[in-house]
ROVEXNU-789256 format. One record per residue: residue in three letters; residue number from 1; x, y, z of N, C-alpha, C, O in turn. Coordinates in nm, 4 decimals. Each point is the difference from the previous one (the first is absolute). Example, Ala and Ser with C-alpha at 12.3 -4.5 7.8 and 13.67 -1.06 7.14 Angstrom:
% ROVEXNU-789256
- badren  tise  nX  nY  nZ  caX  caY  caZ  cX  cY  cZ  oX  oY  oZ
- Ala  1  1.3190  -0.5690  0.7800  -0.0890  0.1190  0.0000  0.0900  0.1200  0.0000  0.1036  -0.0019  0.0665
- Ser  2  -0.1386  0.1069  -0.1385  0.0820  0.1190  0.0060  -0.0770  0.1090  0.0730  0.0509  0.1108  0.0169
***
This chain:
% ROVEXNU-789256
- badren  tise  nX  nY  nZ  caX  caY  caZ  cX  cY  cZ  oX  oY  oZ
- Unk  1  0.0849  -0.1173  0.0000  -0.0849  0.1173  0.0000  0.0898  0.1240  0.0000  0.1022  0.0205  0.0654
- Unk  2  -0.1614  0.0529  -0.1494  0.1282  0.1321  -0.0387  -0.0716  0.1498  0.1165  -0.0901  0.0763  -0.0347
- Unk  3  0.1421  -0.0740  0.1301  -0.0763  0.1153  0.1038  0.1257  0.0646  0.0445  0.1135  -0.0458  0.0137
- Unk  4  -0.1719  0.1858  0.0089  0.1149  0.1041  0.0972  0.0142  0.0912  -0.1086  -0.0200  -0.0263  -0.1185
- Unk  5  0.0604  0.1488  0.1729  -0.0200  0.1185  0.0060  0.2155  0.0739  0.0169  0.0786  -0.0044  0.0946
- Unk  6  -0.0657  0.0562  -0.2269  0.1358  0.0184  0.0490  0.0549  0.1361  -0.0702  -0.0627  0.0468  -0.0951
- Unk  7  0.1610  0.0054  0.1353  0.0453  0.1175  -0.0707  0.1154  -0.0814  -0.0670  0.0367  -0.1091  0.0436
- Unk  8  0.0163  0.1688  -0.1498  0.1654  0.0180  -0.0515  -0.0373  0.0924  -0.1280  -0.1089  0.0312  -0.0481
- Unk  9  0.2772  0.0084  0.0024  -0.0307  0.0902  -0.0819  0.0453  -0.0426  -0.1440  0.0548  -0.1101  0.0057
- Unk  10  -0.0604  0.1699  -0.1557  0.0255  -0.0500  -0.1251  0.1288  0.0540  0.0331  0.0091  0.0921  0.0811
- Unk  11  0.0984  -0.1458  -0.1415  0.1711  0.0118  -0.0064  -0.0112  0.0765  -0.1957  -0.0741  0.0009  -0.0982
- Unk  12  0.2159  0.0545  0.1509  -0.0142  0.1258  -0.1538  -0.0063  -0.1126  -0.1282  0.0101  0.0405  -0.1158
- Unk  13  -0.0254  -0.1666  0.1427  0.0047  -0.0610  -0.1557  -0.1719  -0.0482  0.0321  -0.0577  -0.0654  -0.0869
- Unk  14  0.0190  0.0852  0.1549  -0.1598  0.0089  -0.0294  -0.0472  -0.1945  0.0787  -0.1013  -0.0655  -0.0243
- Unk  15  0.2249  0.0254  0.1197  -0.0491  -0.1071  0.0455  -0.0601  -0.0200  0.1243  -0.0014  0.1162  0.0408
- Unk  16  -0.0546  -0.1903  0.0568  -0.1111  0.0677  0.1242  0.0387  -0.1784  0.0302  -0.0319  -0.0923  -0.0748
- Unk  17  0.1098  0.0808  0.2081  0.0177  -0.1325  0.1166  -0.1535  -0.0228  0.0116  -0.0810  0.0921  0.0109
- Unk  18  0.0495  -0.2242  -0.0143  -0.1539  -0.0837  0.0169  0.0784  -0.0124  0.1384  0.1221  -0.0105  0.0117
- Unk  19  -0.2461  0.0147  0.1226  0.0121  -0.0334  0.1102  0.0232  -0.1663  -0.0269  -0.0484  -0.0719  -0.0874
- Unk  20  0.1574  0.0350  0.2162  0.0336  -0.1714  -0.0060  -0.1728  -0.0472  0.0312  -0.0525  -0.0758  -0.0815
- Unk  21  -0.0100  0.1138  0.1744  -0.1417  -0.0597  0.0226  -0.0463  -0.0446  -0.0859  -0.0378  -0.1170  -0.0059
- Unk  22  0.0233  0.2604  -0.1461  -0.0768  -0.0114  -0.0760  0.0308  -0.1107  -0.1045  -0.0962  -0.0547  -0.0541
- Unk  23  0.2392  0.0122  0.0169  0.1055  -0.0562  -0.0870  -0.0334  -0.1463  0.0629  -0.0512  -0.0757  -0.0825
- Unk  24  0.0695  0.0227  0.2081  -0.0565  -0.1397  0.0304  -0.1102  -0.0288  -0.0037  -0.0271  -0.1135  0.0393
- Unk  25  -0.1035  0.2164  -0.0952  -0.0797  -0.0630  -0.0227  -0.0632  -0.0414  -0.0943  -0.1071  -0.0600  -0.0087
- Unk  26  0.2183  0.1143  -0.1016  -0.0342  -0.0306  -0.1632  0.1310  -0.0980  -0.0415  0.1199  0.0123  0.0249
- Unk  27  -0.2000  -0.1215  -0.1039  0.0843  -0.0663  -0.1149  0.0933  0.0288  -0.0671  -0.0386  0.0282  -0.1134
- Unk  28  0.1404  -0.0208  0.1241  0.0946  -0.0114  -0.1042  0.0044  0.1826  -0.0257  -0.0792  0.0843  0.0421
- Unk  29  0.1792  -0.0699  -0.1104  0.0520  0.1538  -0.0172  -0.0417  0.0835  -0.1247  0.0583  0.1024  -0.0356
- Unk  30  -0.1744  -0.1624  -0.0315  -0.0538  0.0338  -0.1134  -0.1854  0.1131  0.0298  -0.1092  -0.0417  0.0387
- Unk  31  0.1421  0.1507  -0.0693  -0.1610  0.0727  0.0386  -0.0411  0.0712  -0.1309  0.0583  0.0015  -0.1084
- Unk  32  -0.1881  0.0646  0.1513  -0.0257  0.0757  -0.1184  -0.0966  0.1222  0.0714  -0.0673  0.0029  0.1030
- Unk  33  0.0967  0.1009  -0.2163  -0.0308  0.1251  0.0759  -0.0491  0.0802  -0.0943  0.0241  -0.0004  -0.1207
- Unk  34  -0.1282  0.1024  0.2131  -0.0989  0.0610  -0.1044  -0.0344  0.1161  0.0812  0.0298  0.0116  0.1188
- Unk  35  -0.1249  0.1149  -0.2220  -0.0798  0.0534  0.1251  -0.0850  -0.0211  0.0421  -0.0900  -0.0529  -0.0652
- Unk  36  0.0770  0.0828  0.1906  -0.1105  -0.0177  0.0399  -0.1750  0.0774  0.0067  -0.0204  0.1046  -0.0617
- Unk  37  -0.0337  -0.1371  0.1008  -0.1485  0.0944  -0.0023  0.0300  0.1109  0.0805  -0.0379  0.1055  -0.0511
- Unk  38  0.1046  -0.0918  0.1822  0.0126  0.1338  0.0420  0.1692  0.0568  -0.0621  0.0861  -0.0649  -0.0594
- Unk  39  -0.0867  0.1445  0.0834  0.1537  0.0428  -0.0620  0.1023  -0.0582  0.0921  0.0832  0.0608  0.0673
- Unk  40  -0.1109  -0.2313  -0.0793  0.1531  -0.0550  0.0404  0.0053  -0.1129  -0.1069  -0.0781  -0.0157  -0.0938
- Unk  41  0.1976  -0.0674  0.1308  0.0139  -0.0641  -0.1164  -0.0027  -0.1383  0.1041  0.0587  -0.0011  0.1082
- Unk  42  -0.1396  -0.1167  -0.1633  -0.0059  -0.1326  0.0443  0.1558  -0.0648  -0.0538  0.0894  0.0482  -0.0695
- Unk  43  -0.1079  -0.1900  0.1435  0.1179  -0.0501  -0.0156  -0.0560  -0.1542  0.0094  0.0078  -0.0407  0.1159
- Unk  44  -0.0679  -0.0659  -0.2170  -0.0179  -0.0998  0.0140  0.0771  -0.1354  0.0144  0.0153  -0.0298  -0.1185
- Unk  45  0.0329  -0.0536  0.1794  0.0440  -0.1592  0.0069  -0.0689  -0.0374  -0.1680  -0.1217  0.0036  -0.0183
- Unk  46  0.2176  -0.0375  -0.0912  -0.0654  -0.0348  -0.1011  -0.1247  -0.0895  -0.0104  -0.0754  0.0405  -0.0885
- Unk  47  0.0449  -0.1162  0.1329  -0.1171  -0.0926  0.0020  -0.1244  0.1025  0.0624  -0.1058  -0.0313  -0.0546
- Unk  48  0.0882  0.1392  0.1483  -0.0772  0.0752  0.0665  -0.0085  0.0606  -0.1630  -0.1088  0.0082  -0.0569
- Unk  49  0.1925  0.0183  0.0139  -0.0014  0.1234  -0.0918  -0.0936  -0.0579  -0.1283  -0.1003  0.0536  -0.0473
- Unk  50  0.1680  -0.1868  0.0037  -0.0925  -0.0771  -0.1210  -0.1484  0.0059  0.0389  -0.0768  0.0545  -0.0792
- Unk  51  0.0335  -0.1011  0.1840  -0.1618  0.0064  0.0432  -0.0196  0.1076  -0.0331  -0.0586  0.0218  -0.1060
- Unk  52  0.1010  0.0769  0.1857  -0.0553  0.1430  -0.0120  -0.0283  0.0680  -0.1833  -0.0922  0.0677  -0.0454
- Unk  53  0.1948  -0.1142  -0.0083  0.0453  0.0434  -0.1669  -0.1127  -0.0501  -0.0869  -0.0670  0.0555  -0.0870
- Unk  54  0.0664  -0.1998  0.1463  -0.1003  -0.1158  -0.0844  -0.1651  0.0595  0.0293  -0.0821  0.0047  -0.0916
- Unk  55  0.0615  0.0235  0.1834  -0.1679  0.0316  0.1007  -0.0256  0.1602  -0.1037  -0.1066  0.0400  -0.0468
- Unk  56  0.2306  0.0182  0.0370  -0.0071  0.1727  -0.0524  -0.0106  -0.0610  -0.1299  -0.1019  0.0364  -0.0587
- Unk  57  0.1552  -0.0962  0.0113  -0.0229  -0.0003  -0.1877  -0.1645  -0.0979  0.0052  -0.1089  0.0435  -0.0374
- Unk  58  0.1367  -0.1790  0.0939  -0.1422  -0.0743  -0.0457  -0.1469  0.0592  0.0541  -0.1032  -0.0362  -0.0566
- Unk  59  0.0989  0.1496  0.1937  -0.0876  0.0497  0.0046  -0.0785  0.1320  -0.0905  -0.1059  0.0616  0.0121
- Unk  60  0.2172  -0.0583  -0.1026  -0.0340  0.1836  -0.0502  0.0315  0.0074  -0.1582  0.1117  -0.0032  -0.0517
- Unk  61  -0.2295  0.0131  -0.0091  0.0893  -0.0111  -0.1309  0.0661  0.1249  -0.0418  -0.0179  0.1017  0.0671
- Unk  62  0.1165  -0.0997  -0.2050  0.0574  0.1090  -0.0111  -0.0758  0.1316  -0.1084  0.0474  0.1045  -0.0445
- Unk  63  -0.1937  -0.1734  0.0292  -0.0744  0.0937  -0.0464  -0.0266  0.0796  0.0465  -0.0028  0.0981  -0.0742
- Unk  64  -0.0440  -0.0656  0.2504  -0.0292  0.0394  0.1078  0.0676  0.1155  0.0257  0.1159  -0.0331  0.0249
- Unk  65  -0.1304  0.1770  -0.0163  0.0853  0.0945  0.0292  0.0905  -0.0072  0.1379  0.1153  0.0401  0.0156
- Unk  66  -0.2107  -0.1090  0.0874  0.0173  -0.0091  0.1342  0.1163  -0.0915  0.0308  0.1023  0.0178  0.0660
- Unk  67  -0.1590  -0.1427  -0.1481  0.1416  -0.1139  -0.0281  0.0880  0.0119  -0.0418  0.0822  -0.0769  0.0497
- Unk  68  -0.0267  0.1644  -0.1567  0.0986  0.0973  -0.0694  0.0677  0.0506  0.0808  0.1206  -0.0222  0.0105
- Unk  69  -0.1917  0.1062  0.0674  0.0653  0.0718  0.1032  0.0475  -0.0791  0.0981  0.1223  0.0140  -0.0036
- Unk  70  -0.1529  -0.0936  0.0943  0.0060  -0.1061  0.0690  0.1555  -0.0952  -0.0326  0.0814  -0.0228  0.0895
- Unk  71  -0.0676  -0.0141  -0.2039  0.0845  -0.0924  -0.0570  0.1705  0.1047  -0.0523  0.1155  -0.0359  -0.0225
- Unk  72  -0.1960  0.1907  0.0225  0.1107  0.0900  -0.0755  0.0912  0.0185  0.1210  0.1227  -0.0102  0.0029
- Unk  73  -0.2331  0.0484  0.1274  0.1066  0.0373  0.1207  0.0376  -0.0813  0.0772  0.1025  0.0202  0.0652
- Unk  74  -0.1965  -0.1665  -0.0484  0.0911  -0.1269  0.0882  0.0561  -0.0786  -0.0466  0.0942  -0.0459  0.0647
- Unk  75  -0.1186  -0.0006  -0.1785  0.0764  -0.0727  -0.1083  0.1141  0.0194  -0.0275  0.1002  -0.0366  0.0615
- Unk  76  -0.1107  0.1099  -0.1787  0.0621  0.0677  -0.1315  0.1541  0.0385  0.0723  0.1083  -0.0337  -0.0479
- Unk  77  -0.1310  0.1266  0.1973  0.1593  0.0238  0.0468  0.0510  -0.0696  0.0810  0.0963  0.0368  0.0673
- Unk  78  -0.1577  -0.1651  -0.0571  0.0618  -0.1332  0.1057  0.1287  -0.0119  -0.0887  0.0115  0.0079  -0.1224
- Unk  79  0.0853  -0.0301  0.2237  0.1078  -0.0754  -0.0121  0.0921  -0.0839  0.0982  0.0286  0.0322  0.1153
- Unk  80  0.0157  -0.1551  -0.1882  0.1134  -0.0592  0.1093  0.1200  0.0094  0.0229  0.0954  0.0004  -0.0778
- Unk  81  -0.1032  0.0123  0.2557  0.1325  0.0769  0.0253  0.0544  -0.1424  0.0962  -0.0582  -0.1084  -0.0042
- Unk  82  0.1488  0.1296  0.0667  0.0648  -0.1309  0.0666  0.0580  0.0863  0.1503  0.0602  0.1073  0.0041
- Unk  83  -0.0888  -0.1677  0.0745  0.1212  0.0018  0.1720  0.0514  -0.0074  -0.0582  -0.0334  -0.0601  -0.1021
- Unk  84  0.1775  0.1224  0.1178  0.1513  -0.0003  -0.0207  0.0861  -0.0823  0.1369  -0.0650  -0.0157  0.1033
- Unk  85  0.1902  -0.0276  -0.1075  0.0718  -0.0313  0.1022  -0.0322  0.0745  0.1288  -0.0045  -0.0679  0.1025
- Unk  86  -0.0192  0.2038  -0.0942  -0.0102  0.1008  0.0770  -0.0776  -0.0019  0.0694  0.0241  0.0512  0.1094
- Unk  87  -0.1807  -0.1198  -0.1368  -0.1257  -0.0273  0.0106  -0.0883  0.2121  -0.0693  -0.0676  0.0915  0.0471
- Unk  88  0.1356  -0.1281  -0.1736  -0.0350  0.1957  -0.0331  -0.0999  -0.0493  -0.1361  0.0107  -0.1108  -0.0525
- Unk  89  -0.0922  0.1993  0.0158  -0.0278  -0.0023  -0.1486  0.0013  0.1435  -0.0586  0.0042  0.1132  0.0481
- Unk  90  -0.0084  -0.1534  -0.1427  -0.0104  0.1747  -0.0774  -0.0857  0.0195  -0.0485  -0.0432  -0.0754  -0.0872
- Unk  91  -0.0221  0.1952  0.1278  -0.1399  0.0537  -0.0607  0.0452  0.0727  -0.1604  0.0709  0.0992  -0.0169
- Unk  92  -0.1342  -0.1804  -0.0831  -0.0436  0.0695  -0.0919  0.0068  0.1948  -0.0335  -0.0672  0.0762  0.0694
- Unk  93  0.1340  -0.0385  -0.1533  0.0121  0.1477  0.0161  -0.1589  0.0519  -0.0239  -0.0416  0.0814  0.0824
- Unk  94  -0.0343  -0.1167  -0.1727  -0.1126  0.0336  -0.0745  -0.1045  -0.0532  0.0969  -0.1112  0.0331  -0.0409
- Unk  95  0.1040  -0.1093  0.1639  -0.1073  -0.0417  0.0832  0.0748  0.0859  0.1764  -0.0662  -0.0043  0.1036
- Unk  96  0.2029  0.0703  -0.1104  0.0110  0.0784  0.1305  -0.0278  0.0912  -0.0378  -0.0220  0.0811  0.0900
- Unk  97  0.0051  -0.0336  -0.2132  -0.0700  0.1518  -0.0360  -0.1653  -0.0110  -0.0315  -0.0661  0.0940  0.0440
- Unk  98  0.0138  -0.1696  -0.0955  -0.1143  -0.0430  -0.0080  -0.0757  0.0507  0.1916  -0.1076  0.0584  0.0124
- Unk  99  0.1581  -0.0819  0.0558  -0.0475  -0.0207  0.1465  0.0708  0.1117  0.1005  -0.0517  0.0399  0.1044
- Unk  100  0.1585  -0.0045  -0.1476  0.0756  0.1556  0.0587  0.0494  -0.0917  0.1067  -0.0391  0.0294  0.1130
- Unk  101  0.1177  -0.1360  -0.1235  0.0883  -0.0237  0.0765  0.1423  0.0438  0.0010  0.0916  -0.0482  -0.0668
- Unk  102  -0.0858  0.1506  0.1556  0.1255  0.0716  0.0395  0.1830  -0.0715  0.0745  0.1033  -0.0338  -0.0578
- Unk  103  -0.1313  0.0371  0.1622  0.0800  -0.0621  0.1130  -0.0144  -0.0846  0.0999  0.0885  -0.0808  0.0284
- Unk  104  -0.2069  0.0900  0.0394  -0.0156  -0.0275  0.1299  -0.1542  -0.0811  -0.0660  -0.0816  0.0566  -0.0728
- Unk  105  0.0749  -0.1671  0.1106  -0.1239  -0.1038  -0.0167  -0.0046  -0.0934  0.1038  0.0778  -0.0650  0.0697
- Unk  106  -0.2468  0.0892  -0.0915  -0.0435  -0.1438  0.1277  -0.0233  -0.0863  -0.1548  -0.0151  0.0273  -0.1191
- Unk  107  0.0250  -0.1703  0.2255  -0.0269  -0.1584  -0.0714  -0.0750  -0.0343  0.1098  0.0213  0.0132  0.1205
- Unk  108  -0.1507  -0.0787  -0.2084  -0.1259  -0.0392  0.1041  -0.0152  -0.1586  -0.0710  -0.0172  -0.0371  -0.1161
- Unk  109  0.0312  -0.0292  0.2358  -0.0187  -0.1691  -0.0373  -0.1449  0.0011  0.0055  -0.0655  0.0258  0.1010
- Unk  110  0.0159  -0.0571  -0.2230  -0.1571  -0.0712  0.0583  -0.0892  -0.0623  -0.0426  -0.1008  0.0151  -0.0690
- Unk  111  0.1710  -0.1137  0.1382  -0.0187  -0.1741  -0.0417  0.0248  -0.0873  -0.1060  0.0220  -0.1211  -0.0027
- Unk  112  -0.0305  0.2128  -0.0904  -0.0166  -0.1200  -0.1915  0.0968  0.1227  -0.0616  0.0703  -0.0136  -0.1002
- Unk  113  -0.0792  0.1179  0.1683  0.1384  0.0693  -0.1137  0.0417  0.1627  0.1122  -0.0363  0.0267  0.1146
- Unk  114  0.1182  0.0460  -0.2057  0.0383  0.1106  0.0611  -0.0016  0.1627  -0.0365  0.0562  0.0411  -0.1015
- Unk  115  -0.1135  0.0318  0.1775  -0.0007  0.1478  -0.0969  0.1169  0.0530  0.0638  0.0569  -0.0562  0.0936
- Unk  116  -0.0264  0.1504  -0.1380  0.1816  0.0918  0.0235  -0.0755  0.1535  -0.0588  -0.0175  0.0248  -0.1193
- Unk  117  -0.0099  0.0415  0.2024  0.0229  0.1445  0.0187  0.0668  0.0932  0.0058  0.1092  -0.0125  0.0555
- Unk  118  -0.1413  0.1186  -0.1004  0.0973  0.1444  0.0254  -0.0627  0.0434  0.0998  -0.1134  0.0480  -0.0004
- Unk  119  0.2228  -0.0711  0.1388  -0.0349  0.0290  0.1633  -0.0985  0.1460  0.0385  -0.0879  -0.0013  0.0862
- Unk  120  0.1210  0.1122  -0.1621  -0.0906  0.0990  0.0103  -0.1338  -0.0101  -0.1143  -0.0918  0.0791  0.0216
- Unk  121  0.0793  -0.1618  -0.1274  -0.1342  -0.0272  -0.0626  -0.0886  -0.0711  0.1029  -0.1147  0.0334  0.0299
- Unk  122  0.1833  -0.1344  0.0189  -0.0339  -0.1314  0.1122  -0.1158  0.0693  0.1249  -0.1081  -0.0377  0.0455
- Unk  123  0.2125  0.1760  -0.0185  -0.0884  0.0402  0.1667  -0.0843  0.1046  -0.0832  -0.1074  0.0387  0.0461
- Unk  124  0.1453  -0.0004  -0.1459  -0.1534  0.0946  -0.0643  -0.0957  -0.1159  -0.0569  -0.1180  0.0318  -0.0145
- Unk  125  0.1389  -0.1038  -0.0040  -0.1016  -0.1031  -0.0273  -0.0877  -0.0628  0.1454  -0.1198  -0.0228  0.0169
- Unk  126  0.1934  0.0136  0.0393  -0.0480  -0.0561  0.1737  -0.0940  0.0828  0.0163  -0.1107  -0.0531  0.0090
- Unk  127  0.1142  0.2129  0.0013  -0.0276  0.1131  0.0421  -0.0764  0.0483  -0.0316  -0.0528  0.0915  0.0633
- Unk  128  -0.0070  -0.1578  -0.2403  -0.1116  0.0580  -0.0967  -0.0660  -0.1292  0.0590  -0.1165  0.0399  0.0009
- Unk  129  0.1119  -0.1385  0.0379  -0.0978  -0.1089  -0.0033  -0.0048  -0.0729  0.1498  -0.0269  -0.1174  0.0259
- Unk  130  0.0574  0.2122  0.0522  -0.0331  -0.0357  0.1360  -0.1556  -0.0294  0.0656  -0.0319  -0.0719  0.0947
- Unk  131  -0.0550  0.1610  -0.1884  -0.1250  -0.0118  0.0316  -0.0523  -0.0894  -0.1066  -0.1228  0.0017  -0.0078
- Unk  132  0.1901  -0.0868  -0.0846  -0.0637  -0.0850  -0.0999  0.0533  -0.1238  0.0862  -0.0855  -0.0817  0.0343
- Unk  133  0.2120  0.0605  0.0024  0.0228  -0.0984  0.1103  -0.0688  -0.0462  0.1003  0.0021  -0.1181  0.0346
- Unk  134  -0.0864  0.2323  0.0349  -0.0594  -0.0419  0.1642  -0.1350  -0.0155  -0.1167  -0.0750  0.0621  0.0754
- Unk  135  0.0196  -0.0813  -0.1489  -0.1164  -0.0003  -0.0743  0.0067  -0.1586  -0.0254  -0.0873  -0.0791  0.0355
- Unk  136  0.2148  0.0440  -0.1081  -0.0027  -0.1564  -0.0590  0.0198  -0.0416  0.1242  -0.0898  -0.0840  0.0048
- Unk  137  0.1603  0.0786  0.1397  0.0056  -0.0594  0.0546  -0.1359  -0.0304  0.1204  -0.0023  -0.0859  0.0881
- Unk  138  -0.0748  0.1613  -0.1132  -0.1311  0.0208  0.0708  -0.0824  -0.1026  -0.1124  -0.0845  -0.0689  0.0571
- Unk  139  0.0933  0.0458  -0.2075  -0.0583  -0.0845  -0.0529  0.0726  -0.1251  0.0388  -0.0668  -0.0261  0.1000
- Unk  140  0.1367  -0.0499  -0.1053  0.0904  -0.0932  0.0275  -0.0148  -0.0423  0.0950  0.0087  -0.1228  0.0035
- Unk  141  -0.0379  0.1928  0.1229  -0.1127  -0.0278  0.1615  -0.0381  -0.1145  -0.0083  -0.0002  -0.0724  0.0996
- Unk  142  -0.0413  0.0292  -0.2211  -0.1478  -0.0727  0.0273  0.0537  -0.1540  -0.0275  -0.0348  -0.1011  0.0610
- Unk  143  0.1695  0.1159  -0.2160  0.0533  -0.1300  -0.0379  0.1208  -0.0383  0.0770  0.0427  -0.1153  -0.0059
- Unk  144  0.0202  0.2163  0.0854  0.1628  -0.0843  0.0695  -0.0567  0.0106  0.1292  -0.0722  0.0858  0.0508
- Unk  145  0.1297  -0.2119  -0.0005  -0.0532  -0.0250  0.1809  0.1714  -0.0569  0.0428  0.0741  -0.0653  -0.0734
- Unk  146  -0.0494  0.1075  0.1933  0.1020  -0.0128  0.0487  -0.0076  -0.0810  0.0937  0.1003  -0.0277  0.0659
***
């Protein structure tokens, strides 16, 4: 299970240390990476990533403006990157600008894959959806029991 919550920063050749947590809990040193729906960029375990790829193309055809769109921004800029010896990968130049990743990024494990933030997009994002948060979690009441 891929969980936790971590800072580090991109190094001037554009590569960003995967927490060890996050690195033992994926297969082998092979990922794939895209953006994501909010302005961060996911980071899938290839097999997470095929489901996800396969479900986006066989649910949507490409007649569909919506599916177009859909397939242009999660698709289309996936690519595979690899752990290095280092346990580092390198973000893509055209997907750290895509998302305004600067210096300083959180990596959020959670569960089936990973988003990586630009640390000040991250807490303006927290900050715009604090009251959409206590909203879903007041719906959710009803399905998680502890």
């Amino acid at each position: 299970m891929i969980t936790g919550q971590f800072h580090n920063a991109l190094d001037e050749k554009g590569r960003l240390s995967v927490p060890q947590r996050l690195r033992s809990a994926i297969a082998g040193t092979q990922l794939v990476i895209t953006r994501g729906i909010d302005n961060c960029l996911w980071v899938f375990p290839p097999d997470e990533w095929q489901g996800i790829s396969d479900s986006l193309m066989d649910a949507a055809s490409p007649f569909t403006k919506k599916a177009r769109l859909l397939q242009r921004r999660i698709i289309a800029p996936a690519q595979e990157i690899e752990i290095d010896k280092a346990g580092r990968i390198t973000v893509p130049q055209a997907l750290k600008e895509a998302v305004g990743l600067k210096k300083d990024c959180i990596i959020l494990g959670i569960k089936k894959y990973i988003e990586i933030w630009d640390v000040e997009e991250y807490d303006r994002y927290l900050a715009e959806h604090e009251n959409d948060f206590q909203e879903a979690a007041e719906e959710l009441g009803g399905l998680v029991s502890f």
